[in-house]
SEZA-974565 format. One record per atom (N, C-alpha, C, O, CB): x, y, z; residue number from 0. Coordinates in Angstrom, 2 decimals, decimal comma. Atoms other than C-alpha are relative to their C-alpha. Glycine has a CB too. Layout:
BEGIN
east:north:up:n
X:Y:Z:NUM
...
END
This chain:
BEGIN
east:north:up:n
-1,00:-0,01:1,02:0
-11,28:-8,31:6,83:0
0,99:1,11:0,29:0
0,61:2,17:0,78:0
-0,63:0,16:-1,39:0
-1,05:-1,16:-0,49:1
-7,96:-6,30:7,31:1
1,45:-1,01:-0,62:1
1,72:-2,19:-0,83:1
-0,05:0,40:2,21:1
-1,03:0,17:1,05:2
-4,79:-6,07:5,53:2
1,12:0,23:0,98:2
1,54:1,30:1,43:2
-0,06:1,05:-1,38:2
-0,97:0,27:-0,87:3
-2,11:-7,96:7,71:3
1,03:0,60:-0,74:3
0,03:1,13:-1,21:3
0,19:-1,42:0,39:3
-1,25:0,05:0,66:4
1,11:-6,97:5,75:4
-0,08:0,24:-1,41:4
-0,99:-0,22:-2,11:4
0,61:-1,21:0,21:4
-0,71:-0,31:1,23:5
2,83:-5,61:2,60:5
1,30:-0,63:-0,36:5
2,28:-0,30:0,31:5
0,21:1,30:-0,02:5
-1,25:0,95:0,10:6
5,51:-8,05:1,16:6
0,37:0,24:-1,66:6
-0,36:0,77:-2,49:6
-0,44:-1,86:0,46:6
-0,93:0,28:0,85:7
7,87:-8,53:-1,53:7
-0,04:2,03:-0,93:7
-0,28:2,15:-2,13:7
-0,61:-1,78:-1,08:7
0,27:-1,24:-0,02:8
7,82:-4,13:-1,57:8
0,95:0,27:-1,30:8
2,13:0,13:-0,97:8
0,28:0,75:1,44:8
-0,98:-0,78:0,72:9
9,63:-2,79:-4,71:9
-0,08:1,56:-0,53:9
-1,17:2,12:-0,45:9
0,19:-0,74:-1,05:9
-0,03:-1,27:0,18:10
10,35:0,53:-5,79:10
-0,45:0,54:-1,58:10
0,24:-0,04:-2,42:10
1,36:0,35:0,41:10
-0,59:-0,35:1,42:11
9,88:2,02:-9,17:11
0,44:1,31:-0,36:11
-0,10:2,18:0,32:11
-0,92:-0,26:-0,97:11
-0,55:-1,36:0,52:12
11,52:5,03:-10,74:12
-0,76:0,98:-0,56:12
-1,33:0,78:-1,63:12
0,86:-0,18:-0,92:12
0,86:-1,33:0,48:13
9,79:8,71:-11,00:13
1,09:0,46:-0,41:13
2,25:0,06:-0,35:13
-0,88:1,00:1,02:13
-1,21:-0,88:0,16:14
11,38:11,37:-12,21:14
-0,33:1,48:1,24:14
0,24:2,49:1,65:14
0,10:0,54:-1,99:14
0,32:-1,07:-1,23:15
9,93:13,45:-9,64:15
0,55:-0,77:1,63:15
0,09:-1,80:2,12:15
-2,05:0,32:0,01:15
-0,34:-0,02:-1,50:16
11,77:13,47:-5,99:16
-1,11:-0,11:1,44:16
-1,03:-0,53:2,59:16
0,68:1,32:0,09:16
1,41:0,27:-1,40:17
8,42:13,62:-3,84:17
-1,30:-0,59:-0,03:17
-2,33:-0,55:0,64:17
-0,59:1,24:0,52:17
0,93:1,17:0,51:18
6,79:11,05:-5,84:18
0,41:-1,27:0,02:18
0,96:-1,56:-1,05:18
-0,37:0,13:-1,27:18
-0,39:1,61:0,01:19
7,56:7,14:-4,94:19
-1,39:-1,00:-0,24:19
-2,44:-1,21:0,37:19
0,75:-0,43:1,66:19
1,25:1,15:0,62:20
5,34:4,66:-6,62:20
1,10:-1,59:0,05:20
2,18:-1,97:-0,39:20
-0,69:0,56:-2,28:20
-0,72:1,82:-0,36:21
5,68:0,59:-5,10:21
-0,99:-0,76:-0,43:21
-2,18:-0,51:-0,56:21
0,32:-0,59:1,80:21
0,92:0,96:0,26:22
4,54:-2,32:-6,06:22
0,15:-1,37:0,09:22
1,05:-1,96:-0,51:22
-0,34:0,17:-1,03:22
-0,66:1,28:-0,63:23
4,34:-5,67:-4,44:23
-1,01:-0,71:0,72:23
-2,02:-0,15:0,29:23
1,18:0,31:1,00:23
1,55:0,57:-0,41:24
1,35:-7,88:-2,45:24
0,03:0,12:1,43:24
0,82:0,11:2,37:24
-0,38:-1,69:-0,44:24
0,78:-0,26:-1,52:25
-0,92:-7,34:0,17:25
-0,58:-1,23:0,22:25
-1,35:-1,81:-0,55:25
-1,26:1,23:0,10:25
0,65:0,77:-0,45:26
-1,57:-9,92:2,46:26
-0,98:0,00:0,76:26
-0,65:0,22:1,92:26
0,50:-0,47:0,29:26
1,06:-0,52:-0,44:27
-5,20:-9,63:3,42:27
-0,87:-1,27:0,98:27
-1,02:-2,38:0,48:27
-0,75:0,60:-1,32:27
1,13:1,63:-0,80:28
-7,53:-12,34:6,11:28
-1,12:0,77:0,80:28
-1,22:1,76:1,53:28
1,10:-1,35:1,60:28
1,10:-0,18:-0,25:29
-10,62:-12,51:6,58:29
-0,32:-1,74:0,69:29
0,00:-2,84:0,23:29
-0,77:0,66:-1,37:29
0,37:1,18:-0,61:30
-12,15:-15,00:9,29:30
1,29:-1,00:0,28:30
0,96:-1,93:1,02:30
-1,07:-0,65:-0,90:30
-0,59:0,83:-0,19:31
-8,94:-16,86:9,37:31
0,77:-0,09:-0,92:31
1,94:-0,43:-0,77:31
-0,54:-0,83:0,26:31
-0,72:0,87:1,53:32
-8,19:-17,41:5,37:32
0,78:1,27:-0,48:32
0,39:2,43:-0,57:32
-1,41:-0,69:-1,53:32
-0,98:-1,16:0,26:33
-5,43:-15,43:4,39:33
0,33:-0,20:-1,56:33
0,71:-1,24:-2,10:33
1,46:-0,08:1,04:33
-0,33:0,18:1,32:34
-5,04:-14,36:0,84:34
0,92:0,97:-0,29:34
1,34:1,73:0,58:34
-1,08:0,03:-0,87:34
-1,45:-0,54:0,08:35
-2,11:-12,78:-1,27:35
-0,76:1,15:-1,17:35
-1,75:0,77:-1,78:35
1,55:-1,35:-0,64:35
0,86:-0,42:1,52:36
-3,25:-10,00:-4,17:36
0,73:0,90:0,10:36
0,90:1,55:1,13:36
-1,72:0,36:-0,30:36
-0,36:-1,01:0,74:37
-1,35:-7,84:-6,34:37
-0,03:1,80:0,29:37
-1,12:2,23:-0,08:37
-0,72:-0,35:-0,98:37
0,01:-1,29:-0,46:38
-0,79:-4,00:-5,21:38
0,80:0,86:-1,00:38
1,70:0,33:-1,64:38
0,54:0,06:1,41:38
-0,92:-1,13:0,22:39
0,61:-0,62:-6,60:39
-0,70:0,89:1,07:39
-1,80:0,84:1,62:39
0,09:0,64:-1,64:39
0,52:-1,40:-0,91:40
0,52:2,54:-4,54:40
1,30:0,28:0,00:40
2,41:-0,26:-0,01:40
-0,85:-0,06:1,67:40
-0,82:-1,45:-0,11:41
1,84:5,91:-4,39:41
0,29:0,64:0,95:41
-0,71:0,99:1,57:41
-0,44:0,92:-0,52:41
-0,11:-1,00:-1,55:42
3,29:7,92:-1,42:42
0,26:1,55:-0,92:42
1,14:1,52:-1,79:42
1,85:-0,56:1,43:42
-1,13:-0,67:0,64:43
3,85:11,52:-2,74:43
-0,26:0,94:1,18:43
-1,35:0,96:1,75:43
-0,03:0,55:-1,71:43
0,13:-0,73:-0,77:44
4,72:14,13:-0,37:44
0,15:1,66:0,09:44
0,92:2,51:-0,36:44
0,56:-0,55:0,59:44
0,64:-1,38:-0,01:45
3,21:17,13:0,44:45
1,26:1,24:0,56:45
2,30:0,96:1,17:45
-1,47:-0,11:1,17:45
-1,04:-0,81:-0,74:46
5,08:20,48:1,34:46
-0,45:-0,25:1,78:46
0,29:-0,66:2,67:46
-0,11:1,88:-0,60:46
0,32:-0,19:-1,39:47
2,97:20,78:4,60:47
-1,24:-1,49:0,55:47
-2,16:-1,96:-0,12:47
-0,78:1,83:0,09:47
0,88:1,08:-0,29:48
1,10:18,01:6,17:48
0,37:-1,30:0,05:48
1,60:-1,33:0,08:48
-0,90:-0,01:-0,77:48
0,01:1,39:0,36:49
1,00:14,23:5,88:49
-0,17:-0,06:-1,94:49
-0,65:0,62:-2,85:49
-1,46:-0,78:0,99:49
0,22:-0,36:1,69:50
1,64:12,74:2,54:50
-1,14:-0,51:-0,44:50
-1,93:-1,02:0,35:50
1,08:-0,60:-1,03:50
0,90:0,53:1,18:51
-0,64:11,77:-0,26:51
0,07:-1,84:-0,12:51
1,03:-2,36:-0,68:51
0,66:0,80:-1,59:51
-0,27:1,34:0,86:52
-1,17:7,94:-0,77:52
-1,41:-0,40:-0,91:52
-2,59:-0,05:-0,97:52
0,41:-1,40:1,18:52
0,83:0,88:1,28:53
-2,82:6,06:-3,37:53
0,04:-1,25:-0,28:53
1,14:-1,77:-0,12:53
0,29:0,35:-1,20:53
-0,24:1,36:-0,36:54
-3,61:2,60:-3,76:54
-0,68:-0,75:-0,79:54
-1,85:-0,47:-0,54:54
-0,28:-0,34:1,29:54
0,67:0,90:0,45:55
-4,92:-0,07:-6,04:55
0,43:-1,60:-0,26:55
1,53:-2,15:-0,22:55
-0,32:0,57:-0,98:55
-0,79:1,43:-0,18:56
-4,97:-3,58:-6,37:56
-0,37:-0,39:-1,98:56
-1,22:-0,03:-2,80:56
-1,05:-1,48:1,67:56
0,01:0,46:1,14:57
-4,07:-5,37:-9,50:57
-1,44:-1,02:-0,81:57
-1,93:-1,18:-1,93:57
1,24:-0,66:0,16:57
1,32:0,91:0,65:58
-7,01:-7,70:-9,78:58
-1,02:0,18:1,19:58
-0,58:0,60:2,26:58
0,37:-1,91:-0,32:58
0,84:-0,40:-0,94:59
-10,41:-7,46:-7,79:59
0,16:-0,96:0,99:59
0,10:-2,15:0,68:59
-1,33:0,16:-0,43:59
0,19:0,88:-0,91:60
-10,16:-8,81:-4,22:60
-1,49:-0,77:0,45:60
-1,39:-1,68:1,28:60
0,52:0,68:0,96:60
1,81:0,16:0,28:61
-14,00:-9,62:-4,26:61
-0,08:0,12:2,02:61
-0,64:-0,47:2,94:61
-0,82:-2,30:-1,10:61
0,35:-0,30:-1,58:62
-13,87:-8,50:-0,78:62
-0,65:1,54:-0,10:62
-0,45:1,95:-1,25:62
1,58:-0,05:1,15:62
0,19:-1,39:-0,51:63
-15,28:-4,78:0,28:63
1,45:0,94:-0,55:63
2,41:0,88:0,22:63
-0,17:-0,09:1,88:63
-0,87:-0,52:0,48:64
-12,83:-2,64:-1,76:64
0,68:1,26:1,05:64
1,89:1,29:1,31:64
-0,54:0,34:-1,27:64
-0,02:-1,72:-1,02:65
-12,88:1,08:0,72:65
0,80:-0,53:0,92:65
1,87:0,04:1,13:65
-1,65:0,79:0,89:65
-0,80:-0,45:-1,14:66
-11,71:-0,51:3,73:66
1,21:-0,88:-0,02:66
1,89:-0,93:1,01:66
-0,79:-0,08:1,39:66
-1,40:0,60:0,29:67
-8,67:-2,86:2,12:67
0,71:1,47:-0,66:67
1,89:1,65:-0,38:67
-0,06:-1,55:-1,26:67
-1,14:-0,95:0,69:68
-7,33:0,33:0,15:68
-0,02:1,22:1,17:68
0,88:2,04:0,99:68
-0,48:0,67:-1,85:68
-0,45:-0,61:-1,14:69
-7,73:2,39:3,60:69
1,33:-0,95:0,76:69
2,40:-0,44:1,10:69
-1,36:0,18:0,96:69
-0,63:0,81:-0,52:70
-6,02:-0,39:4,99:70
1,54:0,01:-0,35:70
2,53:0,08:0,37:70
-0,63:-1,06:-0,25:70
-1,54:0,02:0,51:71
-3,11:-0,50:2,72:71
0,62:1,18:0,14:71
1,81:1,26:0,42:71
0,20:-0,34:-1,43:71
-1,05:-1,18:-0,69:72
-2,49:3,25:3,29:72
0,46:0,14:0,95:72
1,60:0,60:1,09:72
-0,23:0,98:0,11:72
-0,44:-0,16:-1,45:73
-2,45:3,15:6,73:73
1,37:-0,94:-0,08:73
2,49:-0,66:0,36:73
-1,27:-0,59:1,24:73
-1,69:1,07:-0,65:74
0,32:0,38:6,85:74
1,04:0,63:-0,89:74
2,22:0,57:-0,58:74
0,09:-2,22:-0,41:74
-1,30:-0,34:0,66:75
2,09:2,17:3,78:75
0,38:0,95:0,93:75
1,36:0,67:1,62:75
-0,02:0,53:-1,51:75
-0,58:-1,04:-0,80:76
2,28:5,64:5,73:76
0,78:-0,45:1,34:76
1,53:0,29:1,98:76
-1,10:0,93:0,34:76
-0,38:0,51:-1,50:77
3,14:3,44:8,87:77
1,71:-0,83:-0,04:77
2,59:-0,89:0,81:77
-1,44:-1,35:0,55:77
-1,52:0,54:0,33:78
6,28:1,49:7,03:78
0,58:1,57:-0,68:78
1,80:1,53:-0,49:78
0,04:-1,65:-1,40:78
-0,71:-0,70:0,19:79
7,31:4,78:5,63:79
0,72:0,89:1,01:79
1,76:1,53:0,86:79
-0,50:0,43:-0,72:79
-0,21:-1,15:-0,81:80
7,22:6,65:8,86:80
1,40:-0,78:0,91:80
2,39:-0,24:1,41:80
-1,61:0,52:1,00:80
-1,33:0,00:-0,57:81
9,39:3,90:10,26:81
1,17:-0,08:-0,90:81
2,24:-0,50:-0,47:81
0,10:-1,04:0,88:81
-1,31:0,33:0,89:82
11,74:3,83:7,38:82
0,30:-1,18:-0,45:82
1,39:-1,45:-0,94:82
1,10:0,25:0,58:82
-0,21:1,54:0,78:83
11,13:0,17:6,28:83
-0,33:-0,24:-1,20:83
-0,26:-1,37:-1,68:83
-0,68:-1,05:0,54:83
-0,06:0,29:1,16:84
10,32:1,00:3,04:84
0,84:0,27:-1,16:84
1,30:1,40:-1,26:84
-0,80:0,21:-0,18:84
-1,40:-0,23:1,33:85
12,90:0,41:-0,58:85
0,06:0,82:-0,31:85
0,91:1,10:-1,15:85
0,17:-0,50:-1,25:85
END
């Protein structure tokens, strides 16, 4: 199981500058069958280091929870680093 892609990405409004909270679906496959499920997550960034993310899904994927919400950080920090995210 592994979390191909983050789609339909939107932004929402903090009032804090080094806090961005998105929310939009993770497309996740396992064995072949590819399913769509509900996401929010947080990037916020740190003074020193890599940033902070955070991640949950809107409804339970009834899959192994730990290594889809590793999953989704890695690809968020990975679209932020190239600049593809709103």
């Amino acid at each position: 199981m592994k979390v191909v892609e983050l789609r339909d990405l939107r932004r929402k409004e903090t009032p804090l500058h080094y806090i961005r909270e998105y929310s939009g679906t993770a497309v996740l496959e396992r064995a072949g069958v590819r399913i769509e499920q509900a996401i929010v997550f947080t990037i916020e960034r740190r003074p020193l280091g890599s940033p902070e993310v955070s991640a949950r899904f809107l409804e339970d994927p009834e899959w192994p929870l730990l290594p889809l919400l590793r999953g989704v950080r890695d690809l968020a920090v990975k679209l932020d680093k190239e600049g593809r995210l709103p």
